[in-house]
C-alpha positions as CSV (number, residue, x, y, z in Angstrom):
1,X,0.0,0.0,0.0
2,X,1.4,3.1,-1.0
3,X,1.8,5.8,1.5
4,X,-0.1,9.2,1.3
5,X,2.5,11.3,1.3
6,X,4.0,10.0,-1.8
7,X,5.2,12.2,-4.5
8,X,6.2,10.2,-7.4
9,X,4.7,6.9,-9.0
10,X,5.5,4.7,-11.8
11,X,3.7,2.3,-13.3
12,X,5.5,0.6,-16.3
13,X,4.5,-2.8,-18.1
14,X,1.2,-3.4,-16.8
15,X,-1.9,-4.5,-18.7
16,X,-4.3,-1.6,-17.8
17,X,-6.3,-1.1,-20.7
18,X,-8.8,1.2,-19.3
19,X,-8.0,4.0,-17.0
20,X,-11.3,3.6,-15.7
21,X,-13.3,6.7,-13.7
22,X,-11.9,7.6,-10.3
23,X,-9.1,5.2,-10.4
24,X,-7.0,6.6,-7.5
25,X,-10.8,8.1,-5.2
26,X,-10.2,5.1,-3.1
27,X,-7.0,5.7,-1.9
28,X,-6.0,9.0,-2.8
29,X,-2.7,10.2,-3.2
30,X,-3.3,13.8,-2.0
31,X,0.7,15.1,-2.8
32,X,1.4,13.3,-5.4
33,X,3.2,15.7,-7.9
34,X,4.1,13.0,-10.9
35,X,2.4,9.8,-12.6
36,X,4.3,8.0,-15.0
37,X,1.9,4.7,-16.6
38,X,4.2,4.2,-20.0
39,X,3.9,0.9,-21.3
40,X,0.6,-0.2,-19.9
41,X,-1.3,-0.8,-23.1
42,X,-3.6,2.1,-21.7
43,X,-6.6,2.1,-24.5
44,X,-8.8,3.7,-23.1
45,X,-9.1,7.0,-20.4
46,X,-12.6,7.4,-18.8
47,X,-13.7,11.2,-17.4
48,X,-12.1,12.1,-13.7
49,X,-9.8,9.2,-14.1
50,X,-7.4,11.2,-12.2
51,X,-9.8,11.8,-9.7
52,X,-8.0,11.7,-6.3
53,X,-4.6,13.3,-7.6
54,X,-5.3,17.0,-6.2
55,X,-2.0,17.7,-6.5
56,X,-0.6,16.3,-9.8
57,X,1.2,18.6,-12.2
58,X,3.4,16.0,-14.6
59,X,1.1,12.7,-16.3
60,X,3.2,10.7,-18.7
61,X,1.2,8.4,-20.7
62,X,3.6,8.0,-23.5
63,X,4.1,4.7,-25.6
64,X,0.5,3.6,-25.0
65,X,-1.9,2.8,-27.6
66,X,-4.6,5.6,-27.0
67,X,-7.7,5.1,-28.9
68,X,-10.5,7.3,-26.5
69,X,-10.1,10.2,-24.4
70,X,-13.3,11.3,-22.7
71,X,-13.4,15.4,-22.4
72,X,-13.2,15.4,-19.0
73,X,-10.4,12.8,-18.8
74,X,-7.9,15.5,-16.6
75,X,-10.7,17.0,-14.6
76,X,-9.9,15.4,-11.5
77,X,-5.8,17.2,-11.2
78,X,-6.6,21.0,-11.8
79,X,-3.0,21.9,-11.4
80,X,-1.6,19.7,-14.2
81,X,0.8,21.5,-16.2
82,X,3.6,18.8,-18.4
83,X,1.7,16.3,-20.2
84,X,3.4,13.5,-21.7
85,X,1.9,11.5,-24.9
86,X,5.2,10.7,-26.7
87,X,4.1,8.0,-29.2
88,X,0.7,7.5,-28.0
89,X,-1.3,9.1,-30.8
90,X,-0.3,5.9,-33.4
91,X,-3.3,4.3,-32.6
92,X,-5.9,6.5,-34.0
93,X,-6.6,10.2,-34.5
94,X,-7.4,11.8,-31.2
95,X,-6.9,15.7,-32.0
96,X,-10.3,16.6,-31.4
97,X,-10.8,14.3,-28.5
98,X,-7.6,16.1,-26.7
99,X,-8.5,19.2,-27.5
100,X,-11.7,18.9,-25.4
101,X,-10.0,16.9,-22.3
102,X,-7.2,20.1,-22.8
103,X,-9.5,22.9,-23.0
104,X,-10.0,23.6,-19.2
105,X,-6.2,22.2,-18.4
106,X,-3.7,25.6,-17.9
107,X,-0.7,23.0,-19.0
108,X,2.7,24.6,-19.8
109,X,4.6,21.7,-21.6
110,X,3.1,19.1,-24.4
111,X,5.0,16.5,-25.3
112,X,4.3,15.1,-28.8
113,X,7.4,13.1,-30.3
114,X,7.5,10.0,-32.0
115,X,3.6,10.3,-33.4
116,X,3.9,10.5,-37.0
117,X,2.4,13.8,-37.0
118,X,2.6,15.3,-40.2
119,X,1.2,19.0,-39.4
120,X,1.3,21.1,-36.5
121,X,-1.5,20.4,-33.6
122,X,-2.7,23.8,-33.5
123,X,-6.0,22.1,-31.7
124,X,-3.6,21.7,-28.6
125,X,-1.9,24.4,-28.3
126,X,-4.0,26.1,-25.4
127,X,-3.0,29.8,-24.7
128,X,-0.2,29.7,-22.1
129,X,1.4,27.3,-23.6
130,X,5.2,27.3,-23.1
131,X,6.9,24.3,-24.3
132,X,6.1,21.7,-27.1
133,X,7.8,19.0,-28.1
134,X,7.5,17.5,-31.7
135,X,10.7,16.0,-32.1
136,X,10.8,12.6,-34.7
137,X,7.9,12.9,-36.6
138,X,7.1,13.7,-39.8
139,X,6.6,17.3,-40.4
140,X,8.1,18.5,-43.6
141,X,7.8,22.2,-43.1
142,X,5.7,24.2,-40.9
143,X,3.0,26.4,-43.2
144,X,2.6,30.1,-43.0
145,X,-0.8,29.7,-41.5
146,X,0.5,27.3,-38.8
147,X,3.5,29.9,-38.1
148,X,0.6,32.8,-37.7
149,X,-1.2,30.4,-35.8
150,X,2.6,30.5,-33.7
151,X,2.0,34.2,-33.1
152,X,-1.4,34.1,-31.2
153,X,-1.3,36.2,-28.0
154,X,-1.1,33.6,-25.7
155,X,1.5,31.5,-27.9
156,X,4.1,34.1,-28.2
157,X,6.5,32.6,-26.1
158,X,6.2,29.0,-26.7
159,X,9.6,27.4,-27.7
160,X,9.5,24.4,-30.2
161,X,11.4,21.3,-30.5
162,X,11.4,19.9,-33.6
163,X,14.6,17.6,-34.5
164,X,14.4,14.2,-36.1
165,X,11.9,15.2,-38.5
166,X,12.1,15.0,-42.3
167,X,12.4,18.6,-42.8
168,X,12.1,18.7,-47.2
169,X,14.1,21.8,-47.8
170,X,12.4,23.0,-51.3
171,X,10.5,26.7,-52.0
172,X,7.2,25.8,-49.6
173,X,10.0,25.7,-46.4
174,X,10.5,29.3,-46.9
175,X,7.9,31.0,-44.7
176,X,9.5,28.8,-42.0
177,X,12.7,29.5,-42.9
178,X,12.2,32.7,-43.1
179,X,10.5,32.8,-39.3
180,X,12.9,30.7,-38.0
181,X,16.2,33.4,-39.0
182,X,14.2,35.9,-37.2
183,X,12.7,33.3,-34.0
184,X,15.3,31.1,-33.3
185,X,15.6,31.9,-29.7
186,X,12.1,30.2,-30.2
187,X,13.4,26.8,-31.0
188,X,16.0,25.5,-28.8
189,X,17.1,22.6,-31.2
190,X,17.1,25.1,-34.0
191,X,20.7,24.9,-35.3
192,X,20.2,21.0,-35.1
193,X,18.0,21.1,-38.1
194,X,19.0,19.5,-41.4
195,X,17.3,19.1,-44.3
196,X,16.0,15.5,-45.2
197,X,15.6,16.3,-49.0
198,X,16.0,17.1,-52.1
199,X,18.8,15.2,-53.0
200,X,21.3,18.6,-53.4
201,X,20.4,19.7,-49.8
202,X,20.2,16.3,-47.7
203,X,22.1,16.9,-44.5
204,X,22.4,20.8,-44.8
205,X,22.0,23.0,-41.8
206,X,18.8,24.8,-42.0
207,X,20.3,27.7,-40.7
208,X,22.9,27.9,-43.7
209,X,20.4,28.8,-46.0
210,X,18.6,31.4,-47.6
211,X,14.5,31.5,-48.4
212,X,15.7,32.8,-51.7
213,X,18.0,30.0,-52.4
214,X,15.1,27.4,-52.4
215,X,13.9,26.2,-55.4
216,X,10.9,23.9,-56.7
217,X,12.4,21.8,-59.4
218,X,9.5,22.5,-62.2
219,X,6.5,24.5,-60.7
220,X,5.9,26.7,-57.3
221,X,4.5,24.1,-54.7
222,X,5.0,21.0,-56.7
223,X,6.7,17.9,-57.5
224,X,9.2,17.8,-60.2
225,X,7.1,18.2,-63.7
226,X,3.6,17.2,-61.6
227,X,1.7,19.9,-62.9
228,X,2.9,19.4,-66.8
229,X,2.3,15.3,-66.5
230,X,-0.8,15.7,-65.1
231,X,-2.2,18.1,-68.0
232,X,-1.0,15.7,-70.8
233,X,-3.0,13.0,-68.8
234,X,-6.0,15.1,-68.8
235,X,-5.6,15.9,-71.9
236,X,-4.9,12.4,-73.2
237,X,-8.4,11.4,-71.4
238,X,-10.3,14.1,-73.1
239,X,-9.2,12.8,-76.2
240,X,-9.9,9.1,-75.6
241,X,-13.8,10.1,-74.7
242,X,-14.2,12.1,-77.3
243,X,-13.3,9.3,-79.7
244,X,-15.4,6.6,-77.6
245,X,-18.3,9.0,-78.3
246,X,-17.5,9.5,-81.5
247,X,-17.3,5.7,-82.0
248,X,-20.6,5.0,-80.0
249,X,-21.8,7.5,-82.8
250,X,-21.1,5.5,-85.8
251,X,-21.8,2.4,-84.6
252,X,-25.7,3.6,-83.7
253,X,-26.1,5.4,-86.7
254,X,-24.4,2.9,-88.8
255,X,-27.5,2.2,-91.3
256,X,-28.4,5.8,-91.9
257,X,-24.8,6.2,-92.2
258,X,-24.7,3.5,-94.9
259,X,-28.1,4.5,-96.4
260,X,-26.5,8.0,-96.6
261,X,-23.0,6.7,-98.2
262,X,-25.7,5.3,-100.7
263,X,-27.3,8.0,-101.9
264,X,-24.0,9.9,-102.3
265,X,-22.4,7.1,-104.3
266,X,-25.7,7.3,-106.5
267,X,-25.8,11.0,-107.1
268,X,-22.6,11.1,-108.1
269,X,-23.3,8.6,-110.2
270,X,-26.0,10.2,-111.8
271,X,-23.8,13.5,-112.1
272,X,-21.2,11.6,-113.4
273,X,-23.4,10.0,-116.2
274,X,-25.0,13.9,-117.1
275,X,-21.3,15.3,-117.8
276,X,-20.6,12.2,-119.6
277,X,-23.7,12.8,-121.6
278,X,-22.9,16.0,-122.4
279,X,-19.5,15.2,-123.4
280,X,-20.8,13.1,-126.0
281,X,-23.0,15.5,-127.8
282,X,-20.4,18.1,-127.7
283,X,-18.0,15.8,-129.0
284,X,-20.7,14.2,-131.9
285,X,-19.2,16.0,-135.6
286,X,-23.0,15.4,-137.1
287,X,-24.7,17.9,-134.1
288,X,-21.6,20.6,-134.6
289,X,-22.4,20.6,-138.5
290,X,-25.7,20.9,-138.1
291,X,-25.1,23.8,-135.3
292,X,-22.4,25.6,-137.8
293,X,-25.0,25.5,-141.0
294,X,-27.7,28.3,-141.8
């Protein structure tokens, strides 16, 4: 039994699956300041699980397999400021869930790595925010409307971390770029940052660069020649149903078309046969002797 004075537990390895309502009301642990419950297949956290945990200010719940969080899942520890949820987002989406458990919370760190995000979480960024870790997943760039989204009153002094991600140094980085040269105080990790791709720039220091010295390879926001291929394609599909119609056409019209290629092919015939006619009385010495005498 653990004493009521404690200050830190961890739970690691167990099978707890559901982090059911009031799990610590029975015995509560009325100074406890940090709960760590990594690795313990948590699923599942019910509303005023923490119900009993006045005190708490750190929860770690990273590597579990979170598929539900109930909105008022971090009622019951009004002073929790660090939340931990380092690879626990792999299971299923929970954005929206969080951002309702989060909304009444007044936390001052989010951890986040190792999720495979691949944009930033504005939806959990509550004002007063200070730290946020998004180190190893897969951001490519931050956007300029996530960056403004950076500048919000109550966000202006959050510092990021975001090393180990695959950071594609091309022209849609530049906004970032561009932020970062003037905020880097803002990112504490920020002259560990190397570009993943392209090719040219693999392994370069983001801070080396210039905005103006990234280049799309064929067009302004896309892939190499993606915008060209893709018109030929539409274009080459166009023309194919335009010749299936015109097909579709022929084939349902085939015996007027055939009557019609008949009736040509006759009055032609006839014309031809009028000329020839023709061509034969001028030509006929007895009718031009008769014309020519008085």
């Amino acid at each position: 039994e653990l004493p009521a004075t404690v200050h830190n537990l961890s739970i690691a390895g167990s099978n707890l699956s559901v982090l059911h309502r009031a799990a610590f009301a029975a015995r509560p642990l009325p100074d406890l300041r940090l709960l760590r419950l990594r690795h313990d297949n948590i699923q599942i956290i019910e509303d005023m699980a923490l119900q009993g945990l006045p005190a708490l200010r750190t929860l770690d719940l990273s590597h579990n397999p979170l598929l539900s969080v109930a909105a008022g899942a971090f009622a019951g520890a009004p002073l929790l400021r660090t939340l931990q949820l380092n690879q626990a987002l792999l299971a299923a989406p929970l954005e929206e869930q969080l951002a309702l458990a989060l909304r009444n919370l007044s936390l001052r760190r989010l951890e986040l790595a190792g999720n495979a995000l691949r944009a930033l979480p504005a939806a959990l960024l509550p004002a007063g925010l200070e730290e946020l870790d998004l180190r190893n997943n897969s951001l490519q760039r931050l956007t300029a409307a996530e960056l403004r989204s950076l500048e919000a009153p109550g966000l202006r002094g959050l510092r990021l971390t975001l090393g180990a991600n695959p950071l594609s140094c091309d022209c849609a980085l530049r906004p970032f770029l561009a932020w970062l040269r003037v905020t880097a105080a803002r990112l504490p990790d920020a002259r560990s940052l190397h570009c993943a791709g392209p090719p040219p720039l693999r392994g370069a220091t983001l801070l080396h660069l210039r905005p103006e010295g990234l280049a799309c390879a064929a067009t302004e926001g896309g892939e190499p020649g993606q915008l060209e291929t893709a018109s030929y394609v539409f274009f080459g599909i166009v023309l194919a149903l335009i010749g299936i119609v015109f097909l579709m056409v022929l084939y349902l019209n085939r015996r007027g078309i055939k009557r019609w290629l008949h009736n040509l092919r006759e009055a032609c015939r006839d014309q031809m046969e009028g000329y020839h006619y023709r061509y034969e009385q001028d030509a006929d010495p007895r009718r031009a002797n008769a014309i020519g005498t008085p």
